[in-house]
Backbone as a ProteinNet text record, in pm:
[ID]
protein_1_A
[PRIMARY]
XXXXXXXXXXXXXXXXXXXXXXXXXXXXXXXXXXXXXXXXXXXXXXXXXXXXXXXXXXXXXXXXXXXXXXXXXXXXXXXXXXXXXXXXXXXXXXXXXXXXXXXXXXXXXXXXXXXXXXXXXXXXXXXXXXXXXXXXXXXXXXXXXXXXXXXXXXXXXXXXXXXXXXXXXXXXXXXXXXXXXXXXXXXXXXXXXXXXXXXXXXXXXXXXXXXXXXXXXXXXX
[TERTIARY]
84.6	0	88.1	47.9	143.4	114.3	189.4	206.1	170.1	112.8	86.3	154.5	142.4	306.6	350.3	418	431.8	452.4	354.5	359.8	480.3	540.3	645.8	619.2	686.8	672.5	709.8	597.6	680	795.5	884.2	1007	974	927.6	954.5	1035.6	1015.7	1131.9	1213.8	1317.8	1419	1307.6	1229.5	1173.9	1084.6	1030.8	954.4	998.8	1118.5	1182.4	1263.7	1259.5	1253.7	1352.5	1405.5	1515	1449.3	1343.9	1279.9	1292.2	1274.8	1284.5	1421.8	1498.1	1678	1701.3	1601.2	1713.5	1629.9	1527.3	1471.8	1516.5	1525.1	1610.5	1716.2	1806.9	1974	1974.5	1882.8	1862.4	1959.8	1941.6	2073.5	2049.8	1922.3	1851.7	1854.6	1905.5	1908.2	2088.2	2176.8	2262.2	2367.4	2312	2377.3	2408	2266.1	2304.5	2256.5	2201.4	2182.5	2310.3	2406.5	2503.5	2524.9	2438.8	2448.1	2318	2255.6	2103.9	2141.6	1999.2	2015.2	1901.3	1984.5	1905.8	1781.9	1677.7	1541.1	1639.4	1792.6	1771.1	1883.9	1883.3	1964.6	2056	2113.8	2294.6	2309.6	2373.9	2416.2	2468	2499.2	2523.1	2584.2	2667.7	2713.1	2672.2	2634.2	2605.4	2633.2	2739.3	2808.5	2792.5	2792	2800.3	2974.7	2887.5	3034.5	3023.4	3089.8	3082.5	2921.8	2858.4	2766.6	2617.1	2660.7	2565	2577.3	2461.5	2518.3	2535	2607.1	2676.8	2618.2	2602.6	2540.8	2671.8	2686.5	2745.9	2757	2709.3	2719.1	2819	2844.4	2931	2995.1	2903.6	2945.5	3000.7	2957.5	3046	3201.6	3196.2	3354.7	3455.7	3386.1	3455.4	3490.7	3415.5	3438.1	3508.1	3520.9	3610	3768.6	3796.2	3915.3	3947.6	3875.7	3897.2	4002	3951.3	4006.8	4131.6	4150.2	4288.5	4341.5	4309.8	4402.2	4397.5	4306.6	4297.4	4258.4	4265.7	4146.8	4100.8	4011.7	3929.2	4007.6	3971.7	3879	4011.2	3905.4	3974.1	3900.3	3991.1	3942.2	3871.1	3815.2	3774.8	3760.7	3782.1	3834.8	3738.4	3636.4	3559.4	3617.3	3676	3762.1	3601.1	3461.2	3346.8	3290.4	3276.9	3253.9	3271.1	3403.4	3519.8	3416.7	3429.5	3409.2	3290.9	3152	3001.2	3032.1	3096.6	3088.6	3117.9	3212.2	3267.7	3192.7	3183.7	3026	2912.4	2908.8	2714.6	2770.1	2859.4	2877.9	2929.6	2992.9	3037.8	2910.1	2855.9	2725.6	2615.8	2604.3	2499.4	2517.3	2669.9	2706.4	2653.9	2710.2	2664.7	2507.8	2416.6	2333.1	2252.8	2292.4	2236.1	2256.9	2431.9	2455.2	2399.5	2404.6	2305.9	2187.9	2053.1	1917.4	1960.4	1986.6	2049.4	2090.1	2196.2	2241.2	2350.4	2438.6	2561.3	2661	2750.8	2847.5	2960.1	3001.1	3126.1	3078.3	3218.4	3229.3	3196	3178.4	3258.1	3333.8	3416.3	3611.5	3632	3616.3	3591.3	3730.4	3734.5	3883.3	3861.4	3932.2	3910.6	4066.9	3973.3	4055.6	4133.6	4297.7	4384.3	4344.9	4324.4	4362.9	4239.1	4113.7	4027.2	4055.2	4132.9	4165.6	4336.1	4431.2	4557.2	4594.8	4525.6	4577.7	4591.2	4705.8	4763.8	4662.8	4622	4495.1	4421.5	4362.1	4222.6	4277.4	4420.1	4446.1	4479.9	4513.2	4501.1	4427.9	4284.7	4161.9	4130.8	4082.4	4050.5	4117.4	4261.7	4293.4	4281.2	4310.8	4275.2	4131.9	4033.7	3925	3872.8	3886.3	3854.3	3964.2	4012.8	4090.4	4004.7	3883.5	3791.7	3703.7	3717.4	3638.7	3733.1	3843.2	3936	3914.2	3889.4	3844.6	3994.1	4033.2	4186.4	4206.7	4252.3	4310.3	4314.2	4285.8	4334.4	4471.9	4528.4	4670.3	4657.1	4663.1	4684.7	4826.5	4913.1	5083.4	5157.6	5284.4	5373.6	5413.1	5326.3	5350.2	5234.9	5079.2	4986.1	5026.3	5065	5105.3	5223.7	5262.2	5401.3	5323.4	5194	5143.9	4989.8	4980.8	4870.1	4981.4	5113.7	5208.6	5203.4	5205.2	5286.5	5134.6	5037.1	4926.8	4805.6	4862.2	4801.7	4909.1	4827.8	4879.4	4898.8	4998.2	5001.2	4847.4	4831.4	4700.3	4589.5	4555.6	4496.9	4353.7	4339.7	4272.3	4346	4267.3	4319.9	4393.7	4514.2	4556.2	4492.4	4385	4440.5	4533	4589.2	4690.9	4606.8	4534.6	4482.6	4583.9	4552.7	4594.5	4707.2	4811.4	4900.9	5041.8	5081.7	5195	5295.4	5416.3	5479.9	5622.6	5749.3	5856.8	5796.3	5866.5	5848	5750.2	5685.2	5507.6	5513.8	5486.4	5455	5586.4	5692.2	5777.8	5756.8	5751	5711.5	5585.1	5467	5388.7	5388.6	5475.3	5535.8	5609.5	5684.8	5751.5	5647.8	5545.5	5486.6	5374.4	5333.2	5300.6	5345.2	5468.3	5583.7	5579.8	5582.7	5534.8	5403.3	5337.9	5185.8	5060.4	5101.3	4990.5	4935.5	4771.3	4689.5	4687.9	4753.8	4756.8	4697.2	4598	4519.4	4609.4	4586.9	4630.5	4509.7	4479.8	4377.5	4449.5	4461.2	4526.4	4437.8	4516.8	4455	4450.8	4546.7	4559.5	4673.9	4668.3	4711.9	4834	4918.3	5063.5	5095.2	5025	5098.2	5093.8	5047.6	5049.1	5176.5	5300.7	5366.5	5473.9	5490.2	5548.8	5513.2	5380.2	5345.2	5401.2	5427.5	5450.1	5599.5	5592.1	5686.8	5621.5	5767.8	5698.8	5659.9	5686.9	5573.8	5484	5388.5	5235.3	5183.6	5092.9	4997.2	4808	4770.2	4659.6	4538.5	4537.3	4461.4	4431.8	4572.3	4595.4	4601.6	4503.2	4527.7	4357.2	4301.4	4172.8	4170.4	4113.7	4077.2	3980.6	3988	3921.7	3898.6	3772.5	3740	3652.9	3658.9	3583.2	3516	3411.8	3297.2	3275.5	3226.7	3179	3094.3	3002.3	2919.8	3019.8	3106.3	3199.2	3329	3286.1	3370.5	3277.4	3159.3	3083	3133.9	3168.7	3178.4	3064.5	3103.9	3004.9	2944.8	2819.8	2740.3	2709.5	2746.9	2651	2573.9	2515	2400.7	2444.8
-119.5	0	124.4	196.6	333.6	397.7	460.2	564.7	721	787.9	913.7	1005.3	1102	1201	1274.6	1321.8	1410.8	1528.7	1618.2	1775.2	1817.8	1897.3	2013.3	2111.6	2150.7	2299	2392.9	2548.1	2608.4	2662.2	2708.9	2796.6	2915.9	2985.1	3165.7	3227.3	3305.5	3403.2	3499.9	3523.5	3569.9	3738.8	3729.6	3888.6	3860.6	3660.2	3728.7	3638.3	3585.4	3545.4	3625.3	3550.5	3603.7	3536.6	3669.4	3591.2	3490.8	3476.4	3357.2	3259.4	3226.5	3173	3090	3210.1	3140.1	3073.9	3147.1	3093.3	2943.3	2934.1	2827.3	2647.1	2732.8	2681	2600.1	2649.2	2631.1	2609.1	2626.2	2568.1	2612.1	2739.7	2830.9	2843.5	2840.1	2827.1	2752.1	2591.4	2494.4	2427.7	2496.3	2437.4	2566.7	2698.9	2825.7	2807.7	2754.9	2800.4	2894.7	3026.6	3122.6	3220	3185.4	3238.6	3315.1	3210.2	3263.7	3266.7	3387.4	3369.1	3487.7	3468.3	3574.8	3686.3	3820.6	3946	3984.1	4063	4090.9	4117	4230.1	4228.6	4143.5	3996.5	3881.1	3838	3927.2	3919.5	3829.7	3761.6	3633.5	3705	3695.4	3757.6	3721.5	3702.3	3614.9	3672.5	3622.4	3725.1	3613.5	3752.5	3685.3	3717.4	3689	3760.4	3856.8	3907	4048.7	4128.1	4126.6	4218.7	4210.1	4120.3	4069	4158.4	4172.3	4196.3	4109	4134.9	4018.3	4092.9	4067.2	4235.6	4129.3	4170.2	4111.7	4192.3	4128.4	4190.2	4108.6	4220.3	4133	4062.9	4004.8	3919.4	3983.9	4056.6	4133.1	4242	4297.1	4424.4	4350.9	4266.4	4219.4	4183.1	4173.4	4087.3	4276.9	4342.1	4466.7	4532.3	4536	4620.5	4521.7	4385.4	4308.7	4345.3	4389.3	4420.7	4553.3	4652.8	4754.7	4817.1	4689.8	4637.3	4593.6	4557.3	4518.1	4352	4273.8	4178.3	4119.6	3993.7	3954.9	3813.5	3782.3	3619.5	3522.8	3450	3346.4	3402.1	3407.2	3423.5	3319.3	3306.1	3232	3290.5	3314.6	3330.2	3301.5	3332.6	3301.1	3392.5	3334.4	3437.5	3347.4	3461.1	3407.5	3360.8	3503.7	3480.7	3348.2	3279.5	3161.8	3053.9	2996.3	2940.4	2972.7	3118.9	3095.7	3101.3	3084.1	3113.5	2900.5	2882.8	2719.9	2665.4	2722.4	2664.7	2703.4	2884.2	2866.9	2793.5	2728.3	2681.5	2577.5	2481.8	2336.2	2300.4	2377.3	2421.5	2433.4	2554.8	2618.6	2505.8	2414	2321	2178.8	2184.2	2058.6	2099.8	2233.9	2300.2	2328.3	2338.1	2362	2213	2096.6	1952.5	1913.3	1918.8	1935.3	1925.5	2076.1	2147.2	2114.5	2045.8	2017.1	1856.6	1780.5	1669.5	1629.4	1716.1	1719.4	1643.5	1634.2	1561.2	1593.3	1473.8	1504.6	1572.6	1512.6	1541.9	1682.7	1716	1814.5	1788.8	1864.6	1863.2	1916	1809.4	1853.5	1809.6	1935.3	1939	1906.5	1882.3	1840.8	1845.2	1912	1958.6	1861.4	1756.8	1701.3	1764.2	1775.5	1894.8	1818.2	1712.7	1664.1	1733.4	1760.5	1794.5	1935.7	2030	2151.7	2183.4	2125.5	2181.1	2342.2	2412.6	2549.7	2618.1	2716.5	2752.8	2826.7	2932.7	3036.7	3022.1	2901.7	2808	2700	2639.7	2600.1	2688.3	2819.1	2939.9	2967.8	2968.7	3084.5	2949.3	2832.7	2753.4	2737.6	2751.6	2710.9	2862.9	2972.4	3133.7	3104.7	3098.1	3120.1	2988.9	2878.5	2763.7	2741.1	2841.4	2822	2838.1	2950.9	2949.4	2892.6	2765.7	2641.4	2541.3	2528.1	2432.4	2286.1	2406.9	2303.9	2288.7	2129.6	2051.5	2050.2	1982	1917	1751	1752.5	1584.3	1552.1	1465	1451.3	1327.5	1280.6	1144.1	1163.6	1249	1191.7	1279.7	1235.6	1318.7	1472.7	1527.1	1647.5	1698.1	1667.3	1694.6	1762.5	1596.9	1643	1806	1775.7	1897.2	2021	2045.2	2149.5	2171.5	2058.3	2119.6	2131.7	2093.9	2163.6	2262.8	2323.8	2436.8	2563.7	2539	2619.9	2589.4	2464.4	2488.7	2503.2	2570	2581.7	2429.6	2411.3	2327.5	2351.1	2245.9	2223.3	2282.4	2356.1	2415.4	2265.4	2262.4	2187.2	2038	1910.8	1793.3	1820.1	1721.9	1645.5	1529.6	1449.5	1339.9	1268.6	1185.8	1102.9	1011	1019.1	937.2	873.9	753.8	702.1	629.3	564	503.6	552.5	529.9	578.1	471.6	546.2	448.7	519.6	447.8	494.6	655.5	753.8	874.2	940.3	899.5	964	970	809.1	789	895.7	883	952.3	1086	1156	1301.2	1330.2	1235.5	1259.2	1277.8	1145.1	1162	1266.2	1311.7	1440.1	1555.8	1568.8	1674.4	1596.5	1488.3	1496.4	1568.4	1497.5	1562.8	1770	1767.8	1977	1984.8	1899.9	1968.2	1947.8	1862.8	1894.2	1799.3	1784.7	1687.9	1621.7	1484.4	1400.1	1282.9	1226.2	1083	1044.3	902.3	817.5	766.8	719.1	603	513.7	358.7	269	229.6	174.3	165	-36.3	-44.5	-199.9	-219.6	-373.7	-429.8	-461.3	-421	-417.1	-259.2	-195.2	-37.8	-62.9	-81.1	-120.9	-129.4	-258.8	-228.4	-106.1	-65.5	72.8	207.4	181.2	317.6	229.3	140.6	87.3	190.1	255.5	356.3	346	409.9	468.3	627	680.8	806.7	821.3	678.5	634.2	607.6	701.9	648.6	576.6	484.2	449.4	545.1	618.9	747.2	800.1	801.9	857.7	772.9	647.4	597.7	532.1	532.4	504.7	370.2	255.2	167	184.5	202.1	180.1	38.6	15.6	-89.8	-133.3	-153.1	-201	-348.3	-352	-466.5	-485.5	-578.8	-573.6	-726.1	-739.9	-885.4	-982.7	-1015.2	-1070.6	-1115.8	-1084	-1100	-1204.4	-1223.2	-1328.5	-1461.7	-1534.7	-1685.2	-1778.2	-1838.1	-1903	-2054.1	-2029.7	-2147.5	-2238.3	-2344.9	-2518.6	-2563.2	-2650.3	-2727.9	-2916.3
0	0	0	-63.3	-103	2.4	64.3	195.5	111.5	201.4	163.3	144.8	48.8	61.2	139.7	206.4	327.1	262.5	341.6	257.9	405.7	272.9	289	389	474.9	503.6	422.8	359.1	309.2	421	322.5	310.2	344.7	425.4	404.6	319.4	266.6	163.7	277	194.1	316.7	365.6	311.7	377	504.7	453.2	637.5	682.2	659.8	763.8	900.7	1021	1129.1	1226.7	1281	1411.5	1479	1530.2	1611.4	1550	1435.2	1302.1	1323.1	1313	1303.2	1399.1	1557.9	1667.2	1681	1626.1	1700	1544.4	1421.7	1340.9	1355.7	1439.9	1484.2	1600.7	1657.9	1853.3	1888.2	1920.1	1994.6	2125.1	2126.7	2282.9	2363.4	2286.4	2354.1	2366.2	2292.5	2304.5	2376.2	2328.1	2368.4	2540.8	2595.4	2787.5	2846.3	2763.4	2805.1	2744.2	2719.5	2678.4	2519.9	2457	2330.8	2217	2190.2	2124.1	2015.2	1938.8	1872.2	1896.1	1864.3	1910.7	1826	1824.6	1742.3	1610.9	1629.8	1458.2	1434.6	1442.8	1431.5	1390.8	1467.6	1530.5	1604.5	1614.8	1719.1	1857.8	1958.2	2085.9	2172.5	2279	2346.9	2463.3	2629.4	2707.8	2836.4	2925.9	3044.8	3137.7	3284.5	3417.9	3378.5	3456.6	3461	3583.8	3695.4	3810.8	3915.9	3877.7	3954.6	3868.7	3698.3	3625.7	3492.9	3417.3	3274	3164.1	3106.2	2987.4	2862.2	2760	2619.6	2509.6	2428.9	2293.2	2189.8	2070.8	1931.2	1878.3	1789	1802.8	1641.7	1594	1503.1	1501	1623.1	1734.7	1766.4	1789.4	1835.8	1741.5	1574.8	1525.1	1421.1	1416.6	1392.6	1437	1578.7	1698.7	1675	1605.4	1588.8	1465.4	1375.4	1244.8	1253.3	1366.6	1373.4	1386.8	1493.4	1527.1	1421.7	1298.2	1188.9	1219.6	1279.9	1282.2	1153	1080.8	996.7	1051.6	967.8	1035.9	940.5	990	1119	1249.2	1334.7	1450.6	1581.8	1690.4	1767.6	1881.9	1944.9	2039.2	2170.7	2319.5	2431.4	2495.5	2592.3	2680.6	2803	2897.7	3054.2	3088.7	3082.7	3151.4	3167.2	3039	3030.8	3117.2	3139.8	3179.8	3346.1	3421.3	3550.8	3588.9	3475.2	3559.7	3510.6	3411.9	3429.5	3582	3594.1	3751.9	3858.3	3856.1	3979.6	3939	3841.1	3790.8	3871.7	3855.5	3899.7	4028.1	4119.9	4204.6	4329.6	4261.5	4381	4329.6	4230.7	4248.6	4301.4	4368.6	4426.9	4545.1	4598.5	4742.6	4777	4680.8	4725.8	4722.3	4621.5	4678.7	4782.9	4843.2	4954.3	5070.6	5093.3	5212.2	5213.3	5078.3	5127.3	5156.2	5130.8	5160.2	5286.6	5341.7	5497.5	5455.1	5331.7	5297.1	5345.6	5434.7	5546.3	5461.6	5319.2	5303.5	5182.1	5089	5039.1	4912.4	4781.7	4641.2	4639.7	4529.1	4504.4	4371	4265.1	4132.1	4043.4	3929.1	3847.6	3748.9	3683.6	3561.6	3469.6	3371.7	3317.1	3223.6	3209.6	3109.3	3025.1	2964.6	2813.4	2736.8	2797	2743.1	2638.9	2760.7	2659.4	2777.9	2661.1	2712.5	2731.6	2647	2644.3	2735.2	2753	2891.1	2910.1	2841.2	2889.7	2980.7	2902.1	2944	3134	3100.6	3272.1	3352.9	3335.1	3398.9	3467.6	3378.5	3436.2	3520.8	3448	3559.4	3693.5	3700.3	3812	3912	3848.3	3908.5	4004.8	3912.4	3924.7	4015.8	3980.1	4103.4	4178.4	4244	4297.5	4499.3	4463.6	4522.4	4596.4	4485.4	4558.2	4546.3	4549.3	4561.2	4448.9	4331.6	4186.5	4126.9	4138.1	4083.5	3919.6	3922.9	3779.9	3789.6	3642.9	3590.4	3594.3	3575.3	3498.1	3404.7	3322.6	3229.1	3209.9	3246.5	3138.3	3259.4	3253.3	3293.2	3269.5	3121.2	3147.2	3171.5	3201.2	3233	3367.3	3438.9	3622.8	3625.1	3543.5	3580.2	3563.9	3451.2	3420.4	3541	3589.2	3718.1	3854.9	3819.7	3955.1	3972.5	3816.2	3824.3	3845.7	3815.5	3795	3954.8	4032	4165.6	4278.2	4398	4484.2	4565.9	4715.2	4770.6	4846.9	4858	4958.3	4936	4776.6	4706.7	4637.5	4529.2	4449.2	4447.3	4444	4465.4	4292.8	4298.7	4147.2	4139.3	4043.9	4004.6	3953.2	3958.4	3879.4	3813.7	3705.7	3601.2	3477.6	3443.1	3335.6	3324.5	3285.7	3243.8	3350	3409	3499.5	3550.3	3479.1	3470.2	3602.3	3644.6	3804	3758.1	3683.2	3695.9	3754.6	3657.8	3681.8	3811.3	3907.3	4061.8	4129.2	4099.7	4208.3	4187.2	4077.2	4105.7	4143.2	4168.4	4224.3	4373	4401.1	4561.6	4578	4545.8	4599.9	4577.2	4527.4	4512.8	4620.1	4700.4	4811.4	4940.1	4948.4	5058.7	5069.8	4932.9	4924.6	4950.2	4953.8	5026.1	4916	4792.8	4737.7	4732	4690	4748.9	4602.6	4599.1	4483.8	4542.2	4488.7	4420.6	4325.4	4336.1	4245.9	4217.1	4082.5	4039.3	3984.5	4024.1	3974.9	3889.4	3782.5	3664.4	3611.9	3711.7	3703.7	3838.5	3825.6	3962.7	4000.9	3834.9	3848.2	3863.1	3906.9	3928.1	4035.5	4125.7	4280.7	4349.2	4263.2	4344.5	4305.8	4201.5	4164.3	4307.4	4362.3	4415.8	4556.4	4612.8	4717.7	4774.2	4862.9	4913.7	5063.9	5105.8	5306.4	5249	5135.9	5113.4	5065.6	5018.7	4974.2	5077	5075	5172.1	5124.7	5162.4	5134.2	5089.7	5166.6	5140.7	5008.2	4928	4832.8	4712.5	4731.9	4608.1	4614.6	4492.9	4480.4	4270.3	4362.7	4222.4	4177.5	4043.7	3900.9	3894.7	3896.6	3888.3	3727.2	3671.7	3469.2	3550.4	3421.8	3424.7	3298.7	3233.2	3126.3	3138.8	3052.9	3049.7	3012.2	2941.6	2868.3	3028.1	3112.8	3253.6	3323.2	3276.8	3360.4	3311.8	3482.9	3416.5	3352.8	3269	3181.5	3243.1	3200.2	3287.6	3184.2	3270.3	3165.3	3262.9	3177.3	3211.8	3237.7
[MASK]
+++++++++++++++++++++++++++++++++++++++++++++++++++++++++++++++++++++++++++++++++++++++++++++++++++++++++++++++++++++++++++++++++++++++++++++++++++++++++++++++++++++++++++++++++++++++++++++++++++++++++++++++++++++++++++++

């Protein structure tokens, strides 16, 4: 049996077409955050907390005001704002589950480097959560050296994630001994005895444990 044809939506012509139109088109509303929509005469916008108000600007205003400068495009773009209403959004909504909860212990946030290495970007994070004592990841040996160098001692936890091989563990230990709060996640059961020292302490090491169906022993009949 022949299925019926599915009628079309028209098309608007570009004259009555409409910013509501675009934003709801491109789901700016839904992927933006609040951060990024478009204005009645549909300019795209970006809009941030700033000084305990929210500032808006076109995005065609900025790329004009870079032009001026003798910039040309494509250019990249870096809002610090961004970066720290992320960290208060996630931060103040651990604290406020928290507190209705009556939850004994804390949140202690970590921001994995591999996600975005750029110094800018482990900067503001570590500046700015530094507040709420928001850490870093590490996966490699120069991950760890680059959340040394960007937290304080006794500041934001380090993880030690991923593959770690004598180095990795001993400069982690000595950057215990200075004060800074390093986790280990063992990743398997031969790193174990690598971290075995009188300057490991139990405390500081947490297993990763994997499952998969393919781990169940197999049954007969």
């Amino acid at each position: 049996m022949q299925k019926p044809a599915k009628k079309l939506k028209a098309v608007p012509s570009p004259a009555e077409w409409t910013p509501a139109e675009s934003a709801e088109l491109y789901g700016i509303r839904n992927w933006g955050a609040g951060y990024f929509d478009i204005a009645d005469n549909g300019e795209v916008t970006i809009s941030v907390p700033s000084n305990g108000a929210r500032v808006s600007v076109s995005v065609i205003d900025l790329i004009a005001g870079l032009q001026q400068r003798g910039l040309q495009m494509p250019v990249l773009l870096r809002i610090e704002n961004l970066l720290d209403a992320q960290i208060t959004l996630l931060n103040e909504s651990f604290r406020r589950a928290i507190d209705a909860l009556g939850y004994k212990a804390q949140y202690r946030g970590v921001f994995p480097i591999k996600v975005n290495q750029q110094c800018q970007v482990i900067e503001e994070i570590a500046h700015f959560g530094a507040r709420y004592g928001h850490g870093l990841e590490a996966g490699s040996k120069a991950e760890l050296l680059i959340a040394l160098a960007h937290l304080e001692p006794g500041s934001g936890y380090i993880v030690c994630n991923g593959y770690k091989d004598e180095e990795f563990i001993d400069l982690a230990l000595q950057a215990l001994q200075l004060g800074y709060k390093c986790f280990f996640v063992l990743e398997t059961p031969a790193e174990l005895p690598t971290c075995s020292s009188e300057n490991f302490s139990t405390s500081s090491a947490r297993l990763k444990i994997s499952w998969s169906p393919c781990d169940q022993p197999s049954r007969t009949r």
